[in-house]
PDB file of N, CA, C and O in Angstrom:
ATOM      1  N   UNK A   1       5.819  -0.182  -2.911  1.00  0.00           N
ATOM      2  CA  UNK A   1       4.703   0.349  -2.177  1.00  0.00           C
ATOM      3  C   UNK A   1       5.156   1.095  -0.928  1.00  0.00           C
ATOM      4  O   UNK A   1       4.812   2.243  -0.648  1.00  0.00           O
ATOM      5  N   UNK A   2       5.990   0.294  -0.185  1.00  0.00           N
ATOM      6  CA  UNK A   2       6.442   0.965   0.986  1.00  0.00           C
ATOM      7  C   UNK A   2       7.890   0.990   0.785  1.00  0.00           C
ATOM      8  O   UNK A   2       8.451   0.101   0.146  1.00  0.00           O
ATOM      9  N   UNK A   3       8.827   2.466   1.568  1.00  0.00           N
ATOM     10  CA  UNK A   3      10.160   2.416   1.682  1.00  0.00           C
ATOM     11  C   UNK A   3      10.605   2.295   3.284  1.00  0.00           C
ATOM     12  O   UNK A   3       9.678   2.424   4.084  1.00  0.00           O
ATOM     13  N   UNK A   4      11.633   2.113   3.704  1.00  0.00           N
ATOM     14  CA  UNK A   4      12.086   2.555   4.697  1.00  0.00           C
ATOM     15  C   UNK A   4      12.747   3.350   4.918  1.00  0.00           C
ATOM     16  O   UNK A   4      13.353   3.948   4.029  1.00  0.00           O
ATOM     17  N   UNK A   5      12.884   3.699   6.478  1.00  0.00           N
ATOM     18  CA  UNK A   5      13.358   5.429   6.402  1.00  0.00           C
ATOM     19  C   UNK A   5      14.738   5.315   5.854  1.00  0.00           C
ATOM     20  O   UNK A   5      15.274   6.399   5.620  1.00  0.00           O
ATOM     21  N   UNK A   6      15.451   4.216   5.589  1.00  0.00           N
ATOM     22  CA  UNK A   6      16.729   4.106   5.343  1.00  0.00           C
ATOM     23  C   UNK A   6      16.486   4.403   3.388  1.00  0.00           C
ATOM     24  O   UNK A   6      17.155   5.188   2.716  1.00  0.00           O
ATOM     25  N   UNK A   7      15.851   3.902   3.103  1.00  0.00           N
ATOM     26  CA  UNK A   7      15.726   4.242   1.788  1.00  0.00           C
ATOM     27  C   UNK A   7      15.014   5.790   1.647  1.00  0.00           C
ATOM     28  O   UNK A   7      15.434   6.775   1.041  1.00  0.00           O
ATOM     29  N   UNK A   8      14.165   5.666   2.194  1.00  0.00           N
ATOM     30  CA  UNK A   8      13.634   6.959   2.185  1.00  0.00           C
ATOM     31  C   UNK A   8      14.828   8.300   2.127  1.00  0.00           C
ATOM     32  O   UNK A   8      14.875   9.210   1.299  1.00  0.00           O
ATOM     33  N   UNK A   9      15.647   8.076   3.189  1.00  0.00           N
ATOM     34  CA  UNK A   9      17.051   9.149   3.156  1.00  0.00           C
ATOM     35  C   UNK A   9      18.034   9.151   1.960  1.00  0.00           C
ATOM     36  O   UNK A   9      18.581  10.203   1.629  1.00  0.00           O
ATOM     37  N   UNK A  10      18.225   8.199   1.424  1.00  0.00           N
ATOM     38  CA  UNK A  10      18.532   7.583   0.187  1.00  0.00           C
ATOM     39  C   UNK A  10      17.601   8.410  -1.263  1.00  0.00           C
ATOM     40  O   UNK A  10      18.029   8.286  -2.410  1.00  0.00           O
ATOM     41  N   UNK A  11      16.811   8.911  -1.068  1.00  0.00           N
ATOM     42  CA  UNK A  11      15.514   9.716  -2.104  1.00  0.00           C
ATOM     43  C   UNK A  11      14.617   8.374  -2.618  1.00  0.00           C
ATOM     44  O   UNK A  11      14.043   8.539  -3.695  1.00  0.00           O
ATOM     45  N   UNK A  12      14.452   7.165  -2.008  1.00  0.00           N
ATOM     46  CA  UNK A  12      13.321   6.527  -2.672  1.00  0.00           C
ATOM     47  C   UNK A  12      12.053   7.191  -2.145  1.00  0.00           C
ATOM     48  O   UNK A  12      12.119   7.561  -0.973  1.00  0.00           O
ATOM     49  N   UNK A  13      11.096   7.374  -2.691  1.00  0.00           N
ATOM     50  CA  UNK A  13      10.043   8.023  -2.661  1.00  0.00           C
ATOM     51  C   UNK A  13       8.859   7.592  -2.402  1.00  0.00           C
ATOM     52  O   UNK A  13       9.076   6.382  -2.471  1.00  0.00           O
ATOM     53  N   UNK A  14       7.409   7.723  -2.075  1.00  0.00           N
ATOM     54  CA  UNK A  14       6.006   6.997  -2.563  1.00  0.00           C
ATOM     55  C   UNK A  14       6.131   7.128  -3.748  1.00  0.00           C
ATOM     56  O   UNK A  14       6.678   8.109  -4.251  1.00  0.00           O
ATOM     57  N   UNK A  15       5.560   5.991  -4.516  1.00  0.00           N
ATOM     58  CA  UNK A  15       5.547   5.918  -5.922  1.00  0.00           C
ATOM     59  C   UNK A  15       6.508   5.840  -6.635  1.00  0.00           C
ATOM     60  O   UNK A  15       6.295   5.843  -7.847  1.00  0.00           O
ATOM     61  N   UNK A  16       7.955   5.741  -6.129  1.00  0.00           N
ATOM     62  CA  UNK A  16       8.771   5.509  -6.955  1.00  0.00           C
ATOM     63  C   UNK A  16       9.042   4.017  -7.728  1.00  0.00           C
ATOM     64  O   UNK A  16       9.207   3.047  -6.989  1.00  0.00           O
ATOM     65  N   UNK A  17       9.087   3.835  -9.049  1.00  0.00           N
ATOM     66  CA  UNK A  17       9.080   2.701  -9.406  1.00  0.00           C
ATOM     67  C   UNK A  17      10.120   1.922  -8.988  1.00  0.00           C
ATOM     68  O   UNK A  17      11.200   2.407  -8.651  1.00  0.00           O
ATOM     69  N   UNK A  18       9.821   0.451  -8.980  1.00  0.00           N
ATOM     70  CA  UNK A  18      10.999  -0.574  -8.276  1.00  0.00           C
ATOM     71  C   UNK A  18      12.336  -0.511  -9.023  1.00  0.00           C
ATOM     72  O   UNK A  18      13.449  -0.469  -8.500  1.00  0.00           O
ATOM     73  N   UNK A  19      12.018  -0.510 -10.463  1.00  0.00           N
ATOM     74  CA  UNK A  19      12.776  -0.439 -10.992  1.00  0.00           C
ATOM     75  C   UNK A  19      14.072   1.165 -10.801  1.00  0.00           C
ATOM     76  O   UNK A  19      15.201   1.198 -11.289  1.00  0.00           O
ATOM     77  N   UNK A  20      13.547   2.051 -10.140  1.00  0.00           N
ATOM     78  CA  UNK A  20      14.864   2.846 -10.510  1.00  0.00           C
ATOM     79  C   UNK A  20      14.992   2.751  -9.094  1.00  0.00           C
ATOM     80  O   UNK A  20      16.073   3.309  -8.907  1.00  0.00           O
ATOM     81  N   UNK A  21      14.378   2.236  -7.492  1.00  0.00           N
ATOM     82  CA  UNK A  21      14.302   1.783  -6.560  1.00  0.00           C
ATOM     83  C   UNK A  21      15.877   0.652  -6.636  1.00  0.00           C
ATOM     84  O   UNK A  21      16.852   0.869  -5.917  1.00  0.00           O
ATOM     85  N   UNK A  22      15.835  -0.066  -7.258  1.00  0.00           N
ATOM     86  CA  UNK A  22      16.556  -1.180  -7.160  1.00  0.00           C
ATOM     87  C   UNK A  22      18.196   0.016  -7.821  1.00  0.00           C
ATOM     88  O   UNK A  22      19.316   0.056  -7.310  1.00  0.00           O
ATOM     89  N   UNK A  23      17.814   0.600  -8.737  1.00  0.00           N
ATOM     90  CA  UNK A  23      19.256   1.741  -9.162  1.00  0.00           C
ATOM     91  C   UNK A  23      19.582   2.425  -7.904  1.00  0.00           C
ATOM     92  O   UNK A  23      20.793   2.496  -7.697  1.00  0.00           O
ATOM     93  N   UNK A  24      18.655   3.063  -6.808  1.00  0.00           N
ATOM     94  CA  UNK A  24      19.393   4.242  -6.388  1.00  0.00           C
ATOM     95  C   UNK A  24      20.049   3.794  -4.963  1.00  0.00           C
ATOM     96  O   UNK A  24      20.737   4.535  -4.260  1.00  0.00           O
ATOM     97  N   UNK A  25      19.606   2.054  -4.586  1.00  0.00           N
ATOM     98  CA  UNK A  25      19.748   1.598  -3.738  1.00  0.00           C
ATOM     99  C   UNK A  25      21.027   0.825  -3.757  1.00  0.00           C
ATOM    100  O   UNK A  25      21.433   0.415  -4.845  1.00  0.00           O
ATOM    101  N   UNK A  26      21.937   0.498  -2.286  1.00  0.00           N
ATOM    102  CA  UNK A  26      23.109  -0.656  -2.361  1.00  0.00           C
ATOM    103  C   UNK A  26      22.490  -1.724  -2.492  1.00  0.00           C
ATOM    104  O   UNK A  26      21.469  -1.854  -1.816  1.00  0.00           O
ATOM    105  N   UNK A  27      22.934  -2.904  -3.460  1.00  0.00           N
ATOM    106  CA  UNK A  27      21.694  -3.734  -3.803  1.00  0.00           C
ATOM    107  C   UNK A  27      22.289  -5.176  -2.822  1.00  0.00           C
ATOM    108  O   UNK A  27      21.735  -6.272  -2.903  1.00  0.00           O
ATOM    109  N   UNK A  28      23.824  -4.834  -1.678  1.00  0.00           N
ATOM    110  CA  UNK A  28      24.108  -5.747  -0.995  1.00  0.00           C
ATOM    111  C   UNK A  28      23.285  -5.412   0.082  1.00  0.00           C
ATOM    112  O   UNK A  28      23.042  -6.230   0.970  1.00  0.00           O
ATOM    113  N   UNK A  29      22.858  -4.335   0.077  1.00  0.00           N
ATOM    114  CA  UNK A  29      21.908  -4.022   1.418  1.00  0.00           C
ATOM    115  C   UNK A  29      20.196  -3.781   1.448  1.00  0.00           C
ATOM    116  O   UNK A  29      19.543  -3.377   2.410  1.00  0.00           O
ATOM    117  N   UNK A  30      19.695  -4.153   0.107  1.00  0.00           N
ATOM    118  CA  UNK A  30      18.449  -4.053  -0.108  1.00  0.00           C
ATOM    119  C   UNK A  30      17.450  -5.254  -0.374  1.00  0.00           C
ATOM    120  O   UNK A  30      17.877  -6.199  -1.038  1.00  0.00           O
ATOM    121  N   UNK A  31      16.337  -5.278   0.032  1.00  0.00           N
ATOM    122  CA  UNK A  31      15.538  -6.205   0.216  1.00  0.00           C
ATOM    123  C   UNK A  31      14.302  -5.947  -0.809  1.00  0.00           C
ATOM    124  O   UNK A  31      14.060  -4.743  -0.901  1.00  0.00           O
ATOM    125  N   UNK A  32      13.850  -6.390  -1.235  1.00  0.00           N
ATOM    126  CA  UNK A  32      12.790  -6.179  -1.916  1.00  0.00           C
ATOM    127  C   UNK A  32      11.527  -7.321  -1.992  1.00  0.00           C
ATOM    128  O   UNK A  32      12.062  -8.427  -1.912  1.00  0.00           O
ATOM    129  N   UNK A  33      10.614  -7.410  -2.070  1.00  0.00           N
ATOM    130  CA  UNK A  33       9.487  -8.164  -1.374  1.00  0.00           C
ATOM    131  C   UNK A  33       8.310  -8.449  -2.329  1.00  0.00           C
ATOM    132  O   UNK A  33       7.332  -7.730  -2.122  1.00  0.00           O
ATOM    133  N   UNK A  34       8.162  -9.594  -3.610  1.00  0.00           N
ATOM    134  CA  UNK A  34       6.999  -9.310  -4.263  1.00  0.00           C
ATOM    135  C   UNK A  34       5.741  -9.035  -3.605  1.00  0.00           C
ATOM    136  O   UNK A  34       5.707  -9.343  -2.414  1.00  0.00           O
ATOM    137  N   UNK A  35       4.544  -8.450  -4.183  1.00  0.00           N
ATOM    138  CA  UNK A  35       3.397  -8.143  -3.696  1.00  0.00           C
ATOM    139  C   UNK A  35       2.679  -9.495  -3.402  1.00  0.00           C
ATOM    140  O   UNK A  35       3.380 -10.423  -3.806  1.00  0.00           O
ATOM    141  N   UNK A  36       1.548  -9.904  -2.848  1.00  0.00           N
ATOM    142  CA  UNK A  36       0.866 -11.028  -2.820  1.00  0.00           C
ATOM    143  C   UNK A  36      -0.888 -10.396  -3.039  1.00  0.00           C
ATOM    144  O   UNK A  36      -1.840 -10.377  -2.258  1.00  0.00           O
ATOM    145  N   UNK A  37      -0.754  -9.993  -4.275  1.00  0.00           N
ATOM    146  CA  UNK A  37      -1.784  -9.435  -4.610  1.00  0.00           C
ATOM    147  C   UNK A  37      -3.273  -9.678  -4.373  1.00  0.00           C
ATOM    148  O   UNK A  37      -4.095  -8.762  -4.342  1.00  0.00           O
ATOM    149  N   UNK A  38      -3.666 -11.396  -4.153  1.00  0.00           N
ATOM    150  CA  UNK A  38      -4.216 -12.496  -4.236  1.00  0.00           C
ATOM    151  C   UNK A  38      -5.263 -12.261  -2.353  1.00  0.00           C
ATOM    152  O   UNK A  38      -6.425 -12.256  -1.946  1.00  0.00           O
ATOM    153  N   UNK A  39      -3.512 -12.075  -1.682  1.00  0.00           N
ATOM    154  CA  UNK A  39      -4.155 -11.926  -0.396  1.00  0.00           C
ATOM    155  C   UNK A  39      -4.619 -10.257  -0.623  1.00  0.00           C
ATOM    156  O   UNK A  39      -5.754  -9.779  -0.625  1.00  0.00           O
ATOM    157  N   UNK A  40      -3.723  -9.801  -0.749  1.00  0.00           N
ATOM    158  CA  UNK A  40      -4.039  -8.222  -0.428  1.00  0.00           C
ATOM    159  C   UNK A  40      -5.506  -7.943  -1.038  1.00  0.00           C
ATOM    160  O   UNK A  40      -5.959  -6.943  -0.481  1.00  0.00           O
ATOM    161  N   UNK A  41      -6.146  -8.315  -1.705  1.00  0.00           N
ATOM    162  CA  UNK A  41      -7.323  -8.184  -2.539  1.00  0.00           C
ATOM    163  C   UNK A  41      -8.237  -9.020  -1.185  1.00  0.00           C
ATOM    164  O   UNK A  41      -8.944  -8.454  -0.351  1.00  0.00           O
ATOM    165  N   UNK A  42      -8.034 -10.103  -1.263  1.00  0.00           N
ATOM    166  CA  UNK A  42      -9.145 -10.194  -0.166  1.00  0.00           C
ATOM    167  C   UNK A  42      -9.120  -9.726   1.247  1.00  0.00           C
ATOM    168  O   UNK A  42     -10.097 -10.176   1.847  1.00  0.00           O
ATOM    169  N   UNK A  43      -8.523  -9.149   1.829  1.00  0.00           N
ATOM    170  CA  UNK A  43      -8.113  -8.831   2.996  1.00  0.00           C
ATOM    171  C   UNK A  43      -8.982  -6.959   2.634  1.00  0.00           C
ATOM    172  O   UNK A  43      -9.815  -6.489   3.409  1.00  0.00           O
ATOM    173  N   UNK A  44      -8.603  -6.375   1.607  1.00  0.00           N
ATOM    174  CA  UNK A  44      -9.118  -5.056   1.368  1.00  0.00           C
ATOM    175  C   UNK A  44     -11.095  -5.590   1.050  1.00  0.00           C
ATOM    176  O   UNK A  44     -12.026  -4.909   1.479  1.00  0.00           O
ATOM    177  N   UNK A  45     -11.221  -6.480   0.499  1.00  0.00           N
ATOM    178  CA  UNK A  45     -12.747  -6.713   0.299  1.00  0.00           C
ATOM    179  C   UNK A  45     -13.397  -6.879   1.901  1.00  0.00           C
ATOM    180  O   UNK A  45     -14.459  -6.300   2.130  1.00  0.00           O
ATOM    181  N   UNK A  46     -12.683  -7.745   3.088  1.00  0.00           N
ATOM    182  CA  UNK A  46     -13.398  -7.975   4.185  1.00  0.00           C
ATOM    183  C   UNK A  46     -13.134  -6.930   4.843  1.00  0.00           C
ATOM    184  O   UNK A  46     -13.688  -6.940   5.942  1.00  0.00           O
ATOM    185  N   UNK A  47     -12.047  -5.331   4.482  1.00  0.00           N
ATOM    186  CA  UNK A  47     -12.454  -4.713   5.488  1.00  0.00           C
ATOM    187  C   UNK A  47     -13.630  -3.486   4.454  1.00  0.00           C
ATOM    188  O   UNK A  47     -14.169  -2.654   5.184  1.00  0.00           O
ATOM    189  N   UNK A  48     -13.930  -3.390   3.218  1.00  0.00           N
ATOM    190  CA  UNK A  48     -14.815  -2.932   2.732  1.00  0.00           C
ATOM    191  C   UNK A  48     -15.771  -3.179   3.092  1.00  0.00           C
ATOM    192  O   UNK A  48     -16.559  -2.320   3.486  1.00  0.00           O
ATOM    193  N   UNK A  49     -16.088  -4.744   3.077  1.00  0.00           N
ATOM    194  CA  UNK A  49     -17.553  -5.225   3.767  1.00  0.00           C
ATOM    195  C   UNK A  49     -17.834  -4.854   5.381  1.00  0.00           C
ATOM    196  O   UNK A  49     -19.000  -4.725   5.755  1.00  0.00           O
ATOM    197  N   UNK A  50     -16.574  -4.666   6.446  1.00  0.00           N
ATOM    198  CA  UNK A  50     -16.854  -4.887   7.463  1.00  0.00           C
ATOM    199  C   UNK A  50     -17.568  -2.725   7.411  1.00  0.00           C
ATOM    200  O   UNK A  50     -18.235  -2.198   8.301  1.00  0.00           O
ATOM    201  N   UNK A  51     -17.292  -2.334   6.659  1.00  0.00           N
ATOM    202  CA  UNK A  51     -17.606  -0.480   6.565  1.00  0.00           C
ATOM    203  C   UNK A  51     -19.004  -0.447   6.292  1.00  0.00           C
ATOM    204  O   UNK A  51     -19.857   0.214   6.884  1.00  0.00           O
ATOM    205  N   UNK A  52     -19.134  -1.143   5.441  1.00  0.00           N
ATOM    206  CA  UNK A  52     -20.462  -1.536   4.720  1.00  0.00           C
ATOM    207  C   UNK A  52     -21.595  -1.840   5.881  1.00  0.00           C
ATOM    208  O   UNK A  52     -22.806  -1.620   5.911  1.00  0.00           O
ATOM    209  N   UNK A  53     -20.885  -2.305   6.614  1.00  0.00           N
ATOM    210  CA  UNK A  53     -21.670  -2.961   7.876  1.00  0.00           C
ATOM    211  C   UNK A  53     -22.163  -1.971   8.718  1.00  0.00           C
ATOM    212  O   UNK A  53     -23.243  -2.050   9.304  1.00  0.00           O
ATOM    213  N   UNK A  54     -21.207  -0.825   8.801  1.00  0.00           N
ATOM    214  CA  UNK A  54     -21.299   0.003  10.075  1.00  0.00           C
ATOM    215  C   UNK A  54     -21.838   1.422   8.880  1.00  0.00           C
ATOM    216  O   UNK A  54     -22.426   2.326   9.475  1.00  0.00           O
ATOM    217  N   UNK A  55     -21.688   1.616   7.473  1.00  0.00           N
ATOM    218  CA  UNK A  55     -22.438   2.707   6.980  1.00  0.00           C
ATOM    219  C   UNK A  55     -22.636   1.937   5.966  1.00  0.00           C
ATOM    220  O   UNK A  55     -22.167   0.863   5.589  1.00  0.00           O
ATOM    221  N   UNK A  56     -23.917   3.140   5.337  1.00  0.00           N
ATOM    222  CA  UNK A  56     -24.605   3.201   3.962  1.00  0.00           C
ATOM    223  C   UNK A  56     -23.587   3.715   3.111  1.00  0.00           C
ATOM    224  O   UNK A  56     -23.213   3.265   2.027  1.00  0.00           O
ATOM    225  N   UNK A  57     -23.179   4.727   3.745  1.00  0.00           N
ATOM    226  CA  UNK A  57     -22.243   6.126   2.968  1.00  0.00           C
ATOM    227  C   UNK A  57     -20.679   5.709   3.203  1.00  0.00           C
ATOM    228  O   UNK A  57     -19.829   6.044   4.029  1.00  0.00           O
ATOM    229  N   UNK A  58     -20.702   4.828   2.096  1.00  0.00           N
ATOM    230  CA  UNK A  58     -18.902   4.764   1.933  1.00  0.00           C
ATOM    231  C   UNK A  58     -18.388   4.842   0.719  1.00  0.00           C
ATOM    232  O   UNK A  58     -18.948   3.925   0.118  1.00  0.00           O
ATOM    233  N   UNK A  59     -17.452   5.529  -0.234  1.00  0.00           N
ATOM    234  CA  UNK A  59     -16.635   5.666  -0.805  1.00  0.00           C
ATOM    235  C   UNK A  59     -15.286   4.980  -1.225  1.00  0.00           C
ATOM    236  O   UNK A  59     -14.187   5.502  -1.035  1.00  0.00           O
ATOM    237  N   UNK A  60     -15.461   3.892  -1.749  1.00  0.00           N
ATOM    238  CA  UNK A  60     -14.228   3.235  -2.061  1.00  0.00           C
ATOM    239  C   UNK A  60     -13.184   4.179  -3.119  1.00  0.00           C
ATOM    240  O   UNK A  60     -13.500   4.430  -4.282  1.00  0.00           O
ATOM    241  N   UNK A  61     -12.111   4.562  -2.584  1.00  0.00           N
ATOM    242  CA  UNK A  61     -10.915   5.240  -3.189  1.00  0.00           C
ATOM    243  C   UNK A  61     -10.020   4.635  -3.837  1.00  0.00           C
ATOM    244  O   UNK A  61      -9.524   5.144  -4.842  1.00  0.00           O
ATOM    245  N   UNK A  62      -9.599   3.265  -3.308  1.00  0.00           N
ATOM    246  CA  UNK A  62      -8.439   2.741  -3.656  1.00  0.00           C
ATOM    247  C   UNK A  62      -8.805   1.052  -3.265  1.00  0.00           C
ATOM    248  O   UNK A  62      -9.978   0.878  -2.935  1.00  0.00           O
ATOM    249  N   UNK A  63      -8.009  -0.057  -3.272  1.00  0.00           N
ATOM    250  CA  UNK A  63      -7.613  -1.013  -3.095  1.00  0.00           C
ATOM    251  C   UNK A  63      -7.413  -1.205  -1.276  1.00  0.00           C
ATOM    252  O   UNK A  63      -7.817  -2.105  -0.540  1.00  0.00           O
ATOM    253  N   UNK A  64      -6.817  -0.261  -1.042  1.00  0.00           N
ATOM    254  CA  UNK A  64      -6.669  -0.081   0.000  1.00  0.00           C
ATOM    255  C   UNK A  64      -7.036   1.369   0.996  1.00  0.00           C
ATOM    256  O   UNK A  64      -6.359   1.591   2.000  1.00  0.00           O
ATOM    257  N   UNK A  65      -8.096   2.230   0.609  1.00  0.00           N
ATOM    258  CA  UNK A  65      -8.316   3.554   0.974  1.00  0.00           C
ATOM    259  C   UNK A  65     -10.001   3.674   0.839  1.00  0.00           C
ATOM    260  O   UNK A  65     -10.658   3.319  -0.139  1.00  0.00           O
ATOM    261  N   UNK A  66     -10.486   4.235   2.011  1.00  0.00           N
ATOM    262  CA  UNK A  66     -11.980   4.107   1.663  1.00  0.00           C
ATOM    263  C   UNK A  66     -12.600   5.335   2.976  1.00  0.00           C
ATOM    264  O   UNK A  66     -12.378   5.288   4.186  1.00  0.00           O
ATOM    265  N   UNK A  67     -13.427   6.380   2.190  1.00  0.00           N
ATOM    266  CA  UNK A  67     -14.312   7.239   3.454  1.00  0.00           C
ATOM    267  C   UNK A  67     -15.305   6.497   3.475  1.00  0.00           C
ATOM    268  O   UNK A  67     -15.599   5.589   2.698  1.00  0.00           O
ATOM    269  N   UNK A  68     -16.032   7.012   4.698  1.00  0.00           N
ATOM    270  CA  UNK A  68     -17.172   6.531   5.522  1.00  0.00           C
ATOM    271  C   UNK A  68     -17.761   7.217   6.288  1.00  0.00           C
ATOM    272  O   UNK A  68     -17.100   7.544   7.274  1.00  0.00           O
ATOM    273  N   UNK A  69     -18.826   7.604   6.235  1.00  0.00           N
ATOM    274  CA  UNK A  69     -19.796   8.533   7.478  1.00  0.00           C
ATOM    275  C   UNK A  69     -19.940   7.592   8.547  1.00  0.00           C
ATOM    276  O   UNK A  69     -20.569   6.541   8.424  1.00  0.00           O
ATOM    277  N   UNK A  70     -19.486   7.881   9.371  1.00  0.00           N
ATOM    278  CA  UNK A  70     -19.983   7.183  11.015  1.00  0.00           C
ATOM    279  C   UNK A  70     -20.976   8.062  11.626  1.00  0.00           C
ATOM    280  O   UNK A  70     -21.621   7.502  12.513  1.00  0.00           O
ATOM    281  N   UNK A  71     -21.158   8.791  11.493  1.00  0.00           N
ATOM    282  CA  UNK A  71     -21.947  10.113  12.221  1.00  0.00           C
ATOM    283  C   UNK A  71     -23.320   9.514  12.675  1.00  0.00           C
ATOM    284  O   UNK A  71     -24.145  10.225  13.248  1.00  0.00           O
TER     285      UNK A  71
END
């Protein structure tokens, strides 16, 4: 999901899969981090609801990505 700029200079990318992530990287110097999907899901629902709160007009995009009219 996320790189660092150290990988990033390295060519890991957004979206690059872990798997060729874990190839292009020194793997004595790389860290890798399962997701905690469980939290991340509810943590994205209470800030959906907290949008919900403040507009009518919101757009859920993603898991984690959402417009909103404040206007």
């Amino acid at each position: 999901m996320a790189a660092s700029y150290n990988a990033k200079y390295l060519g890991v990318k957004t979206g690059t899969p872990i798997w060729e992530a874990r190839r292009m990287l020194p793997k004595e110097k790389s860290y890798f981090f399962p997701p905690d999907i469980p939290y991340y899901s509810s943590i994205s629902e209470k800030l959906m609801n907290i949008l919900r709160y403040y507009s009518e007009a919101i757009e859920v995009f993603s898991i984690d990505e959402a417009f909103c009219c404040v206007s």
